[in-house]
PDB file of N, CA, C and O in Angstrom:
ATOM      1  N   UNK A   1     -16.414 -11.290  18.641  1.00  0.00           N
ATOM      2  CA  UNK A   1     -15.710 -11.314  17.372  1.00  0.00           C
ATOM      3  C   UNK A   1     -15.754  -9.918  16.772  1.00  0.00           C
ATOM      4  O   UNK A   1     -16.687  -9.152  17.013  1.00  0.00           O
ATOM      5  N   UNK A   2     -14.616  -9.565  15.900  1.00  0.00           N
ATOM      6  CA  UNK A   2     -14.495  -7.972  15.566  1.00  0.00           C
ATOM      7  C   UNK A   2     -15.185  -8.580  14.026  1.00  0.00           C
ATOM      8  O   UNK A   2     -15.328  -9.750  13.669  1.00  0.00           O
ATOM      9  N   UNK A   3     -15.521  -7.349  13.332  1.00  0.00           N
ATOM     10  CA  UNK A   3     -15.398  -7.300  12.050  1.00  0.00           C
ATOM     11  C   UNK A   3     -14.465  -8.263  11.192  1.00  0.00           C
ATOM     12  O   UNK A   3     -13.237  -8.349  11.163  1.00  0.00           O
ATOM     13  N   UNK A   4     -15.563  -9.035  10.429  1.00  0.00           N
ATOM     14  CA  UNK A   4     -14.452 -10.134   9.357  1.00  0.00           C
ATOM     15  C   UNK A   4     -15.048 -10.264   8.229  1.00  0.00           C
ATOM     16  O   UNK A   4     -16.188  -9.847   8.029  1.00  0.00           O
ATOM     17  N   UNK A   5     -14.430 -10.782   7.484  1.00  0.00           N
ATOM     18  CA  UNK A   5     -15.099 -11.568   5.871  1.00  0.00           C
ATOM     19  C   UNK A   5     -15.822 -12.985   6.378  1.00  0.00           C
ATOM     20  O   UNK A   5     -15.597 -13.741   7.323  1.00  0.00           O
ATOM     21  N   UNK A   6     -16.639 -12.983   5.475  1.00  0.00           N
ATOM     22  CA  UNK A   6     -17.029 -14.571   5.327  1.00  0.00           C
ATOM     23  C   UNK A   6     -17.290 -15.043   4.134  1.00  0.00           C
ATOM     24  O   UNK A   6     -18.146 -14.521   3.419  1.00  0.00           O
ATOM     25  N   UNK A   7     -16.394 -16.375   3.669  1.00  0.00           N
ATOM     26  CA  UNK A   7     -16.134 -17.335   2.493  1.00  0.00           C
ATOM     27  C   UNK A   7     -16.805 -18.744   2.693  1.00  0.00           C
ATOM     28  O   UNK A   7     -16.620 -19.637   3.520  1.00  0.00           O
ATOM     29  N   UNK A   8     -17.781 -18.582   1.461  1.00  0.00           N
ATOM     30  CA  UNK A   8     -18.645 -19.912   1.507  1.00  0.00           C
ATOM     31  C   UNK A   8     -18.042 -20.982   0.830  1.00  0.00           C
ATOM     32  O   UNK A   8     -17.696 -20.746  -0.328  1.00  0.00           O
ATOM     33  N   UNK A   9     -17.755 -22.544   1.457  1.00  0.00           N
ATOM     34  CA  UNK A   9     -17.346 -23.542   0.288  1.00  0.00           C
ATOM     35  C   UNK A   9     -18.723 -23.210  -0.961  1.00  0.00           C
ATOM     36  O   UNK A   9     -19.701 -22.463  -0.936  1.00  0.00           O
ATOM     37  N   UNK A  10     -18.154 -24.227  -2.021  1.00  0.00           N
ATOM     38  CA  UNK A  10     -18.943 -23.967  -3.151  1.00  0.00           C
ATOM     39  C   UNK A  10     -20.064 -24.690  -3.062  1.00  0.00           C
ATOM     40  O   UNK A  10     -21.141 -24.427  -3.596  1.00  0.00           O
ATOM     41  N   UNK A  11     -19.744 -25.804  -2.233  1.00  0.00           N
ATOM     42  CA  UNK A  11     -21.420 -26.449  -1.908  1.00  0.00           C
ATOM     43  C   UNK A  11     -22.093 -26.063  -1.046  1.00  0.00           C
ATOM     44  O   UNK A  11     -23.042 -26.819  -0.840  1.00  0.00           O
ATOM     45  N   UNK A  12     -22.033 -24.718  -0.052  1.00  0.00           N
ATOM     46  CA  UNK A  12     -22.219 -23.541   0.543  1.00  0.00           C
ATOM     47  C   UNK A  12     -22.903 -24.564   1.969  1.00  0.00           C
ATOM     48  O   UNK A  12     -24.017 -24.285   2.413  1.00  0.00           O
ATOM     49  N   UNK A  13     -22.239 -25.495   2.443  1.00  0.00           N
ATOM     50  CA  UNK A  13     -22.147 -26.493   3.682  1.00  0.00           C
ATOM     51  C   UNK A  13     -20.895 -25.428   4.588  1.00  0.00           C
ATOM     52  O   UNK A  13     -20.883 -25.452   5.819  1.00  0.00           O
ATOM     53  N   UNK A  14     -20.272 -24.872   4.091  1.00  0.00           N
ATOM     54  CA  UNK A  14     -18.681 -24.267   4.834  1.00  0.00           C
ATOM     55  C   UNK A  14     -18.896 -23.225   5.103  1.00  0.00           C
ATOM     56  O   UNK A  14     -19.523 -22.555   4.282  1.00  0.00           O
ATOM     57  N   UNK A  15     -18.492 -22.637   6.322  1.00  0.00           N
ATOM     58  CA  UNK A  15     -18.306 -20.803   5.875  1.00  0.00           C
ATOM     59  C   UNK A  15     -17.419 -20.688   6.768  1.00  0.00           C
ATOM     60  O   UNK A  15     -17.388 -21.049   7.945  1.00  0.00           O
ATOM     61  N   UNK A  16     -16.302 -19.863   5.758  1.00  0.00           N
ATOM     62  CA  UNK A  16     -14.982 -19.782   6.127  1.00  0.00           C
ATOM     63  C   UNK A  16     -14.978 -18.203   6.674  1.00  0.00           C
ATOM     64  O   UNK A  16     -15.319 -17.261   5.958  1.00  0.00           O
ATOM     65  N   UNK A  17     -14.496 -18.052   8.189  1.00  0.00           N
ATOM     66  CA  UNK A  17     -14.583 -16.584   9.025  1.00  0.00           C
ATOM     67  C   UNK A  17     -13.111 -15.986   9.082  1.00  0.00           C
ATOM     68  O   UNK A  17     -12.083 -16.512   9.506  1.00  0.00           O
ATOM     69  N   UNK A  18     -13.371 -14.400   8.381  1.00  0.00           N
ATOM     70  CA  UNK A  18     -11.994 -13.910   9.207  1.00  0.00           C
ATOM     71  C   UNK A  18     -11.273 -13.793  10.111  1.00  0.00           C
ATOM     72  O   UNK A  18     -10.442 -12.885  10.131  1.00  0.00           O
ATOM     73  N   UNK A  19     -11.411 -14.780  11.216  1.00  0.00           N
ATOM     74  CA  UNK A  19     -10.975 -14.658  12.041  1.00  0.00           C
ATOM     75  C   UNK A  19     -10.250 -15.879  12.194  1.00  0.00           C
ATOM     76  O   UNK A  19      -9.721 -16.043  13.294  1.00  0.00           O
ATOM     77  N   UNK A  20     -10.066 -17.045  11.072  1.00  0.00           N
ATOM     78  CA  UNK A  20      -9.848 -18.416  10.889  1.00  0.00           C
ATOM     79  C   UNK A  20     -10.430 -19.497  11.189  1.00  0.00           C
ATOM     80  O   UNK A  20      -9.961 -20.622  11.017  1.00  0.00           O
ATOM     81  N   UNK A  21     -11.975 -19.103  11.873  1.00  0.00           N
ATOM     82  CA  UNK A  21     -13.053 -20.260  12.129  1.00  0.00           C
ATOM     83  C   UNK A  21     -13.217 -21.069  10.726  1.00  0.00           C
ATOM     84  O   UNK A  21     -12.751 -20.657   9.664  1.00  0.00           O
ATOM     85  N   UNK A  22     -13.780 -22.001  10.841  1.00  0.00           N
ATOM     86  CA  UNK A  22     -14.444 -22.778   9.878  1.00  0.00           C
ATOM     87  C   UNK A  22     -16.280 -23.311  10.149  1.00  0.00           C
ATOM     88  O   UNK A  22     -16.153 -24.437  10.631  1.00  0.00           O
ATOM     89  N   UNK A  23     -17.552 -23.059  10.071  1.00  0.00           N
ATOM     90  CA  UNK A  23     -18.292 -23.333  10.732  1.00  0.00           C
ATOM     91  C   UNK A  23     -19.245 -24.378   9.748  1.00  0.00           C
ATOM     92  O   UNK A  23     -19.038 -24.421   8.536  1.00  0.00           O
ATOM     93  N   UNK A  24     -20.252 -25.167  10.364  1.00  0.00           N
ATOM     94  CA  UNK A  24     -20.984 -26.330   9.294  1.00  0.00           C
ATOM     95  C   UNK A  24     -21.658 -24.845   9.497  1.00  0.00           C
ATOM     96  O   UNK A  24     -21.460 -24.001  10.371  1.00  0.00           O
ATOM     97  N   UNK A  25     -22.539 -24.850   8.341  1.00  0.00           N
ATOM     98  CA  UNK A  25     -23.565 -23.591   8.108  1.00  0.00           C
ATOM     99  C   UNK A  25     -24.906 -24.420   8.692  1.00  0.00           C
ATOM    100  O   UNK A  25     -25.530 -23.835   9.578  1.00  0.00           O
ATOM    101  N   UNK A  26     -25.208 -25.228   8.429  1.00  0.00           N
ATOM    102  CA  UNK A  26     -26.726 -25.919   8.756  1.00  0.00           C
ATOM    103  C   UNK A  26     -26.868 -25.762  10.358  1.00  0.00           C
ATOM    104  O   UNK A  26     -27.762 -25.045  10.807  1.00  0.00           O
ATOM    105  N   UNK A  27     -25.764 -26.602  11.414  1.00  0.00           N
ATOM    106  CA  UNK A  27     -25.888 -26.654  12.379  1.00  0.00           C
ATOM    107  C   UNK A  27     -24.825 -25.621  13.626  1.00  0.00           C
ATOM    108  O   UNK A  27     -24.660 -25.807  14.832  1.00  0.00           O
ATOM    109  N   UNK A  28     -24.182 -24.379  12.573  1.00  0.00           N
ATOM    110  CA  UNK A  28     -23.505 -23.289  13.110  1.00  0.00           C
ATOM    111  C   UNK A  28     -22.652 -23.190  14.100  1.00  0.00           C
ATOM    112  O   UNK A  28     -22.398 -22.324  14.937  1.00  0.00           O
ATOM    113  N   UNK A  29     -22.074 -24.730  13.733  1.00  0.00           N
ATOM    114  CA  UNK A  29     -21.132 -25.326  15.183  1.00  0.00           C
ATOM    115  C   UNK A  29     -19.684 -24.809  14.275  1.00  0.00           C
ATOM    116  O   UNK A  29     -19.495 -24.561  13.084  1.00  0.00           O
ATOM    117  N   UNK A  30     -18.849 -24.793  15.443  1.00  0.00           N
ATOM    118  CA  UNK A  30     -17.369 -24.507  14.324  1.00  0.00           C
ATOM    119  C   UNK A  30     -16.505 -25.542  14.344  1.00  0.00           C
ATOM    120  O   UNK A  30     -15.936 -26.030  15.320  1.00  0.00           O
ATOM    121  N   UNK A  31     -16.431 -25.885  13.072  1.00  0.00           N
ATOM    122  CA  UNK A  31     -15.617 -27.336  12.704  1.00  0.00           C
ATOM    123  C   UNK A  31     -14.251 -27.568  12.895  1.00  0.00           C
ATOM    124  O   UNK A  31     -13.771 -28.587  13.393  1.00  0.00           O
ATOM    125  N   UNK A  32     -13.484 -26.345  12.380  1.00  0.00           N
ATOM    126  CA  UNK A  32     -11.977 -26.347  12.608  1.00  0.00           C
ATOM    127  C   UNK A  32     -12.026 -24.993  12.611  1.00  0.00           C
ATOM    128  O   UNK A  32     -12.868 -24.106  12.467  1.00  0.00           O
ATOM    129  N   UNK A  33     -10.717 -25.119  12.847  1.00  0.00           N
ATOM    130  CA  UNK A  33      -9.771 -23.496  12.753  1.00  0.00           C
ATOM    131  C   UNK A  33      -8.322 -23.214  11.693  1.00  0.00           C
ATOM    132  O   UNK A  33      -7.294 -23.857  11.908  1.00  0.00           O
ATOM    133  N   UNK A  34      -8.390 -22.304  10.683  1.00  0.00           N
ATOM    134  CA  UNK A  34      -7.387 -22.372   9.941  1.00  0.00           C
ATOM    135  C   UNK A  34      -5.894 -21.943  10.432  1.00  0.00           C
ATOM    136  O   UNK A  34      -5.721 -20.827  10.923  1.00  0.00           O
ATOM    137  N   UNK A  35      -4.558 -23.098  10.247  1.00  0.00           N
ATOM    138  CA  UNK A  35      -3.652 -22.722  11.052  1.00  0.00           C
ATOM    139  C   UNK A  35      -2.914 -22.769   9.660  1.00  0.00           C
ATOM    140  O   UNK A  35      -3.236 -23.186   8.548  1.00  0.00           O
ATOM    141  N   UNK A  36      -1.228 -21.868  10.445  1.00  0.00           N
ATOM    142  CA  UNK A  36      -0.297 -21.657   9.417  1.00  0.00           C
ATOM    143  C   UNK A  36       0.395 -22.994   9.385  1.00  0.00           C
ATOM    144  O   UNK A  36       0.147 -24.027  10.007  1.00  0.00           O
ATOM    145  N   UNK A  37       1.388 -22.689   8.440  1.00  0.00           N
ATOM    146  CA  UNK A  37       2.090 -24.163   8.403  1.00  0.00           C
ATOM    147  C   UNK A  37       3.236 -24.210   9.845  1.00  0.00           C
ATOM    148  O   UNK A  37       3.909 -25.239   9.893  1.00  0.00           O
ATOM    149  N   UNK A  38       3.425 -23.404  10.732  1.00  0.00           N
ATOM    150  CA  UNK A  38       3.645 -23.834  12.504  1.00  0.00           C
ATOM    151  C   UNK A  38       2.364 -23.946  13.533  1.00  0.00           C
ATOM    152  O   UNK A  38       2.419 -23.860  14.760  1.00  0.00           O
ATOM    153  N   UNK A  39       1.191 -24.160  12.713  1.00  0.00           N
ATOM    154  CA  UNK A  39       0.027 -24.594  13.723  1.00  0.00           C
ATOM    155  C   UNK A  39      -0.113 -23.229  14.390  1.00  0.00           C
ATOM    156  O   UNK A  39      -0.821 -23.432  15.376  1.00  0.00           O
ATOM    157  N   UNK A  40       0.161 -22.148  14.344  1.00  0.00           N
ATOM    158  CA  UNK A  40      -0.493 -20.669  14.532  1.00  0.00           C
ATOM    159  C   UNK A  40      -1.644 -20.477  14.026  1.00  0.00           C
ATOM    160  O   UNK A  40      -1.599 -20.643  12.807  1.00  0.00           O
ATOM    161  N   UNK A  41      -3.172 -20.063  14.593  1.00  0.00           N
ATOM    162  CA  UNK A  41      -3.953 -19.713  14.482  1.00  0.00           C
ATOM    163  C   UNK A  41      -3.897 -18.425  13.107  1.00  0.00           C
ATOM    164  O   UNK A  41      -3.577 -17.284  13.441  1.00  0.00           O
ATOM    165  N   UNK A  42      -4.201 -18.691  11.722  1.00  0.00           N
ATOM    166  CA  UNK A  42      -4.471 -17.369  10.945  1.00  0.00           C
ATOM    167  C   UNK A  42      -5.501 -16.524  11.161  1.00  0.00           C
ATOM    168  O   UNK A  42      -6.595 -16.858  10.706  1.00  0.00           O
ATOM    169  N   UNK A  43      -5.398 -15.431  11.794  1.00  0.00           N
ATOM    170  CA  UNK A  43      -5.794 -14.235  12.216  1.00  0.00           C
ATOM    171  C   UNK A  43      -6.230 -13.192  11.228  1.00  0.00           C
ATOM    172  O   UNK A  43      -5.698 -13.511  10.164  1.00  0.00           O
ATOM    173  N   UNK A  44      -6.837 -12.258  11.085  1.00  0.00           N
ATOM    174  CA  UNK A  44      -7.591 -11.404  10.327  1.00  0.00           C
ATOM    175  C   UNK A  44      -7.082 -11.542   9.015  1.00  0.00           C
ATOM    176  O   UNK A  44      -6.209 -10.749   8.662  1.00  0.00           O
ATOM    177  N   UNK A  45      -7.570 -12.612   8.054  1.00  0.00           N
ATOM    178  CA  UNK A  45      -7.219 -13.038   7.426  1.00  0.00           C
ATOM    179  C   UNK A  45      -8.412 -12.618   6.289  1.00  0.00           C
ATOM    180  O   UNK A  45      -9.584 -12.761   6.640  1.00  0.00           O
ATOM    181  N   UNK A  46      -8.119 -12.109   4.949  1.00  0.00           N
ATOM    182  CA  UNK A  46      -9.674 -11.475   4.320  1.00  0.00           C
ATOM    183  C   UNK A  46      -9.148 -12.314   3.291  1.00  0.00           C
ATOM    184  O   UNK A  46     -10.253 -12.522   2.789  1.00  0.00           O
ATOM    185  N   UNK A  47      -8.484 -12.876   2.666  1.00  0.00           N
ATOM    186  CA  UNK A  47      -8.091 -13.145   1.262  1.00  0.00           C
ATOM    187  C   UNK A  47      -8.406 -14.656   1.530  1.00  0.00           C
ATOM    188  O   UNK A  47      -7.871 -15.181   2.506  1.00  0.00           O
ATOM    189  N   UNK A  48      -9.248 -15.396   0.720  1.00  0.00           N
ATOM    190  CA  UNK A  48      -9.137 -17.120   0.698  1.00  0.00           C
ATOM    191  C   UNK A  48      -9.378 -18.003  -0.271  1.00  0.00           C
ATOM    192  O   UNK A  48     -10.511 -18.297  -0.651  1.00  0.00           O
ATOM    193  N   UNK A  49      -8.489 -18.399  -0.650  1.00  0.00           N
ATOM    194  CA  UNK A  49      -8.580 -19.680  -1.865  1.00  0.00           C
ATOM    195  C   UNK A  49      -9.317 -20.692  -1.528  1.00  0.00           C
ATOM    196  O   UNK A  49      -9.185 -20.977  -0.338  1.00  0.00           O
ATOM    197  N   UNK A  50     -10.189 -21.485  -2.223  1.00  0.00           N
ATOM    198  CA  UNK A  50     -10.946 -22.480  -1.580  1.00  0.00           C
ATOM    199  C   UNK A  50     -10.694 -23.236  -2.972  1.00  0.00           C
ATOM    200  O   UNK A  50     -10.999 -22.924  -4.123  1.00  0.00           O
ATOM    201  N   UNK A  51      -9.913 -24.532  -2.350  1.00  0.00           N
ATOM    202  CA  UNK A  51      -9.319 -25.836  -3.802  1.00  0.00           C
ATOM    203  C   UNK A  51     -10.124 -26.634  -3.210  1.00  0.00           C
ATOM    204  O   UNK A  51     -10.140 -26.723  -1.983  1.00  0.00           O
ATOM    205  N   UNK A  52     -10.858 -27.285  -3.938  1.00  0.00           N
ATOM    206  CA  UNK A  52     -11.416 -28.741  -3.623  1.00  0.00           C
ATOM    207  C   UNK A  52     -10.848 -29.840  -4.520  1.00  0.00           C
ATOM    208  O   UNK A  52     -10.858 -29.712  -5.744  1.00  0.00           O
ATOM    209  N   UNK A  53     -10.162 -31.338  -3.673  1.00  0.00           N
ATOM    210  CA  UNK A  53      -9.503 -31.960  -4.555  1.00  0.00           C
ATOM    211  C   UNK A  53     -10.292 -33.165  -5.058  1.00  0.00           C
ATOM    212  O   UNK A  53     -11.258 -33.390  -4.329  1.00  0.00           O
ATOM    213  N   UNK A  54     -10.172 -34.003  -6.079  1.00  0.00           N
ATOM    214  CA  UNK A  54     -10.947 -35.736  -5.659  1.00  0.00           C
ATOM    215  C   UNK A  54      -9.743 -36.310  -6.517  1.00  0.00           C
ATOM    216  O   UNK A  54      -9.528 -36.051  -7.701  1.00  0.00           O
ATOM    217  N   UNK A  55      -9.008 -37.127  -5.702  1.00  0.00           N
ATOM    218  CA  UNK A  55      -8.145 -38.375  -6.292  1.00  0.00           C
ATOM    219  C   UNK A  55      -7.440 -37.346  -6.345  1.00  0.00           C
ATOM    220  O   UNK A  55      -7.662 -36.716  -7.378  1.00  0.00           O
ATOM    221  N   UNK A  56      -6.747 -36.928  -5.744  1.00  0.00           N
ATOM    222  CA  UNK A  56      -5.469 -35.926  -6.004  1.00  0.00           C
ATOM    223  C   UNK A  56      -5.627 -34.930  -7.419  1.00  0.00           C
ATOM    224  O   UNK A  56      -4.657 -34.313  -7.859  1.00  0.00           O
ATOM    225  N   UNK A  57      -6.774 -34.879  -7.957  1.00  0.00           N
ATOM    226  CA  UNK A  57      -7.060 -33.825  -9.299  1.00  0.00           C
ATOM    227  C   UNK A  57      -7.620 -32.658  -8.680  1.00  0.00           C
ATOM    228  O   UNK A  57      -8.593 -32.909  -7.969  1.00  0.00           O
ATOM    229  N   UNK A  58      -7.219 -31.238  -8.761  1.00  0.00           N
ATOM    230  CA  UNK A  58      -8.259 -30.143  -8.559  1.00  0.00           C
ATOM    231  C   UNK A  58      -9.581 -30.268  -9.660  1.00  0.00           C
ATOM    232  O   UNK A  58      -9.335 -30.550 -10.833  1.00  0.00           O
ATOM    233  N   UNK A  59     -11.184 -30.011  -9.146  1.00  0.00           N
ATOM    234  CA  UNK A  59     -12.221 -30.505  -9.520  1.00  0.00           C
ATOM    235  C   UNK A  59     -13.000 -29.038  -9.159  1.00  0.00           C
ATOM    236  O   UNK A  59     -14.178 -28.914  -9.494  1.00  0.00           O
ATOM    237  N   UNK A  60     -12.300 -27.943  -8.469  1.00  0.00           N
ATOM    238  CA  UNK A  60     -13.149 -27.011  -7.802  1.00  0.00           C
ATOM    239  C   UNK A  60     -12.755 -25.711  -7.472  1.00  0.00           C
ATOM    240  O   UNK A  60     -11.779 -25.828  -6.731  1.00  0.00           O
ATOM    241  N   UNK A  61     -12.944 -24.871  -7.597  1.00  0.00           N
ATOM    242  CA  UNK A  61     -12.120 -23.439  -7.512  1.00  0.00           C
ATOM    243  C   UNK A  61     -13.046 -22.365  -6.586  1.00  0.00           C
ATOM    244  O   UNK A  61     -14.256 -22.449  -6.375  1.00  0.00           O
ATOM    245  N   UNK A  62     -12.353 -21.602  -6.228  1.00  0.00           N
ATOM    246  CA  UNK A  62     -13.434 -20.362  -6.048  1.00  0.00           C
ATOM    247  C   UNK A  62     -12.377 -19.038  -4.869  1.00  0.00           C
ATOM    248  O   UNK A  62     -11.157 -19.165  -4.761  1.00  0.00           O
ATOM    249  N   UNK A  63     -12.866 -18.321  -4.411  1.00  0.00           N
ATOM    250  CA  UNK A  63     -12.239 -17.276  -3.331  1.00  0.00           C
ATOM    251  C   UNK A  63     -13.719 -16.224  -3.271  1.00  0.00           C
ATOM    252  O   UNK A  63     -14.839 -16.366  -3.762  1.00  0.00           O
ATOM    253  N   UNK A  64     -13.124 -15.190  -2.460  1.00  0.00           N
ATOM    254  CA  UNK A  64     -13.518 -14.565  -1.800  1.00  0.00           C
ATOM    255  C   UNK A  64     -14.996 -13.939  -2.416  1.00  0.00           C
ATOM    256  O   UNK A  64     -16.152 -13.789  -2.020  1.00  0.00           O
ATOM    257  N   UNK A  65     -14.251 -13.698  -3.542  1.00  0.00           N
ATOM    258  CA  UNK A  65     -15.511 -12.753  -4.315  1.00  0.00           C
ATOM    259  C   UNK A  65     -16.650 -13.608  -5.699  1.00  0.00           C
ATOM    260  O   UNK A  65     -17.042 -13.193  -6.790  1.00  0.00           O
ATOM    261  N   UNK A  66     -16.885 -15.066  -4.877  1.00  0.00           N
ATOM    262  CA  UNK A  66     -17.227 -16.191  -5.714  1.00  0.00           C
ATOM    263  C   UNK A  66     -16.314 -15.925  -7.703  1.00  0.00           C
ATOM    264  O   UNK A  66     -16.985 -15.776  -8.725  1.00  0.00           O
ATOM    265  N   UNK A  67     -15.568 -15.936  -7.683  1.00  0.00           N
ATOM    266  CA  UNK A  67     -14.835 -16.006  -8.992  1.00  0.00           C
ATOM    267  C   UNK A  67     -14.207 -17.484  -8.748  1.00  0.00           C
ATOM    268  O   UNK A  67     -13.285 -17.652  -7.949  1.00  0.00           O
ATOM    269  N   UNK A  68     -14.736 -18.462  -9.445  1.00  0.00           N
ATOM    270  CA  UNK A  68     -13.894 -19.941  -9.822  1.00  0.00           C
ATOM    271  C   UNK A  68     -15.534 -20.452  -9.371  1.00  0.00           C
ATOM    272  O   UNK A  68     -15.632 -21.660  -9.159  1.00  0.00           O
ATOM    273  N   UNK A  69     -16.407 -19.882  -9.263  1.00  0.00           N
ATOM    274  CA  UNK A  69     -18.154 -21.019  -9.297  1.00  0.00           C
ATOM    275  C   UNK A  69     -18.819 -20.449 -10.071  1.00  0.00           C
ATOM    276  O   UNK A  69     -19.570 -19.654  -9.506  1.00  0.00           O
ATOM    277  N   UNK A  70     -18.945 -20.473 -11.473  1.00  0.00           N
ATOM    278  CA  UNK A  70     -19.790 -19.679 -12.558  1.00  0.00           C
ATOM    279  C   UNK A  70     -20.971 -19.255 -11.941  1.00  0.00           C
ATOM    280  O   UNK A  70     -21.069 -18.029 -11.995  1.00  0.00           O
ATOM    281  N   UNK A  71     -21.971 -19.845 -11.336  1.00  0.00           N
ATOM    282  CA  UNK A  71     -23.256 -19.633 -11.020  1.00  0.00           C
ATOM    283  C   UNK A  71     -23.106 -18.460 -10.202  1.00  0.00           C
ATOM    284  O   UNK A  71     -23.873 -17.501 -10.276  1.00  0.00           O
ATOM    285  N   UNK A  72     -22.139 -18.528  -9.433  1.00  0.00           N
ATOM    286  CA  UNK A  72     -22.188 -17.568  -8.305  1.00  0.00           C
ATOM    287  C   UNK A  72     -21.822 -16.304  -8.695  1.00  0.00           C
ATOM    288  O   UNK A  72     -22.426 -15.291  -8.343  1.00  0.00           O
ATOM    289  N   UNK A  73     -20.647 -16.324  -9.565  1.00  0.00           N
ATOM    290  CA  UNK A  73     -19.876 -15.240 -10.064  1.00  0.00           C
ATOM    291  C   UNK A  73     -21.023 -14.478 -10.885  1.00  0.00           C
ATOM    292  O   UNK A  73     -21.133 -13.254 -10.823  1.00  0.00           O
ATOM    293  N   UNK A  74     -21.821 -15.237 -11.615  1.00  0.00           N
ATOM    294  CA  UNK A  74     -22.930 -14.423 -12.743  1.00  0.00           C
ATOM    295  C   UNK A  74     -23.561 -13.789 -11.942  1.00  0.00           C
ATOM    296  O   UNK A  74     -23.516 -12.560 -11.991  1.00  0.00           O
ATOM    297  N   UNK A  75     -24.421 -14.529 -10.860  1.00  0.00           N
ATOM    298  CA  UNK A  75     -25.201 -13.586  -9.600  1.00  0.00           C
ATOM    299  C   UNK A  75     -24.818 -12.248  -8.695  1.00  0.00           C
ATOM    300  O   UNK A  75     -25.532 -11.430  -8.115  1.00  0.00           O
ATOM    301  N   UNK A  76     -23.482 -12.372  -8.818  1.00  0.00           N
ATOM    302  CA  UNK A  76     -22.802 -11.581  -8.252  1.00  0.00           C
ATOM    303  C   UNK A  76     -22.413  -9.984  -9.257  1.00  0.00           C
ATOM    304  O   UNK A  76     -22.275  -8.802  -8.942  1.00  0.00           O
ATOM    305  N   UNK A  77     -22.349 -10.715 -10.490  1.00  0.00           N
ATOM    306  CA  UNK A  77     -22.137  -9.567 -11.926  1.00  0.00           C
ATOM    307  C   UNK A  77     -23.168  -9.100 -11.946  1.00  0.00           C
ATOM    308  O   UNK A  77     -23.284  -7.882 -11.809  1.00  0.00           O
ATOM    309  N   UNK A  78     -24.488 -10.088 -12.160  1.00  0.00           N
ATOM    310  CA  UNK A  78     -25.764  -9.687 -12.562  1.00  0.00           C
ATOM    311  C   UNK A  78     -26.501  -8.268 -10.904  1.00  0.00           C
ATOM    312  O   UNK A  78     -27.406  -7.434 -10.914  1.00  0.00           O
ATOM    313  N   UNK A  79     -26.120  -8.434 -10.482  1.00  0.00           N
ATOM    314  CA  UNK A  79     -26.604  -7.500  -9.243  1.00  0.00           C
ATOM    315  C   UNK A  79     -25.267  -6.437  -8.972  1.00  0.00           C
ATOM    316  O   UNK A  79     -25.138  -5.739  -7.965  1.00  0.00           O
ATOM    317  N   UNK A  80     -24.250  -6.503 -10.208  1.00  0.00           N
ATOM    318  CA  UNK A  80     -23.314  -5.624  -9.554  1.00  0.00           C
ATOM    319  C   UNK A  80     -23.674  -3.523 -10.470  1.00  0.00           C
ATOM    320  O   UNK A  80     -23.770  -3.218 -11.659  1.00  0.00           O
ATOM    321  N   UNK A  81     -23.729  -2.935  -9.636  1.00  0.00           N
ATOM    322  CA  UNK A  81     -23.837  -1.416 -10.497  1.00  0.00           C
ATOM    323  C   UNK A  81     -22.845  -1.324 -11.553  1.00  0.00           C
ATOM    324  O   UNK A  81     -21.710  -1.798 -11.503  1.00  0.00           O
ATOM    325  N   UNK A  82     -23.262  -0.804 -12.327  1.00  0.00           N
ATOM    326  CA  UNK A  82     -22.373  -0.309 -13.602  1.00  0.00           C
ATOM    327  C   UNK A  82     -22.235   1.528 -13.220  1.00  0.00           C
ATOM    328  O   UNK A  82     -22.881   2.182 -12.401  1.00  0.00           O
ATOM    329  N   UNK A  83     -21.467   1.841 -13.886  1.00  0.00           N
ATOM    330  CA  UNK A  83     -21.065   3.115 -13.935  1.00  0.00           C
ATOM    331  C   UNK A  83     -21.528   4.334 -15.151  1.00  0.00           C
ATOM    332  O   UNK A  83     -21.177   5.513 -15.175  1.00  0.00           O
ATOM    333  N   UNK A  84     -22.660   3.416 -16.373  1.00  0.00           N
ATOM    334  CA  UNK A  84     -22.616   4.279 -16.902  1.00  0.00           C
ATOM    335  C   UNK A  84     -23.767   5.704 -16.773  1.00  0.00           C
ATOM    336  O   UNK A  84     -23.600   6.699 -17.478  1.00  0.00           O
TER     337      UNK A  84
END
């Protein structure tokens, strides 16, 4: 595998690979593979929305740089350098 991103679901069970893997994190098997809407394998792919639905309502947000999981996003601010 070359160089990729990796995107955690928010219940951090998922981790989504640039390369379009999908893997369980506990047991590091790969679950699916992300395809386009003609079933093409998405390929070096860095950008990812992660919707979680229940009953057809969105309930869950997040992407790449944990922004849409408060907890994560603060952890991520709280350890980020400032410039002044």
């Amino acid at each position: 595998m070359e160089h990729s991103w990796i995107t955690m679901s928010n219940d951090g069970k998922l981790a989504f690979v640039g390369d379009s893997s999908v893997f369980d994190v506990k047991t590091h098997k790969e679950l699916a593979v992300m395809k386009d809407e003609f079933g093409r394998r998405i390929v070096h792919t860095e950008k990812v929305l992660y919707l979680g639905f229940k009953d057809g309502k969105l309930v869950e947000g997040n992407n790449q740089f944990a922004i849409g999981d408060a907890k994560a996003y603060a952890a991520r601010m709280a350890g980020a350098k400032t410039n002044n």
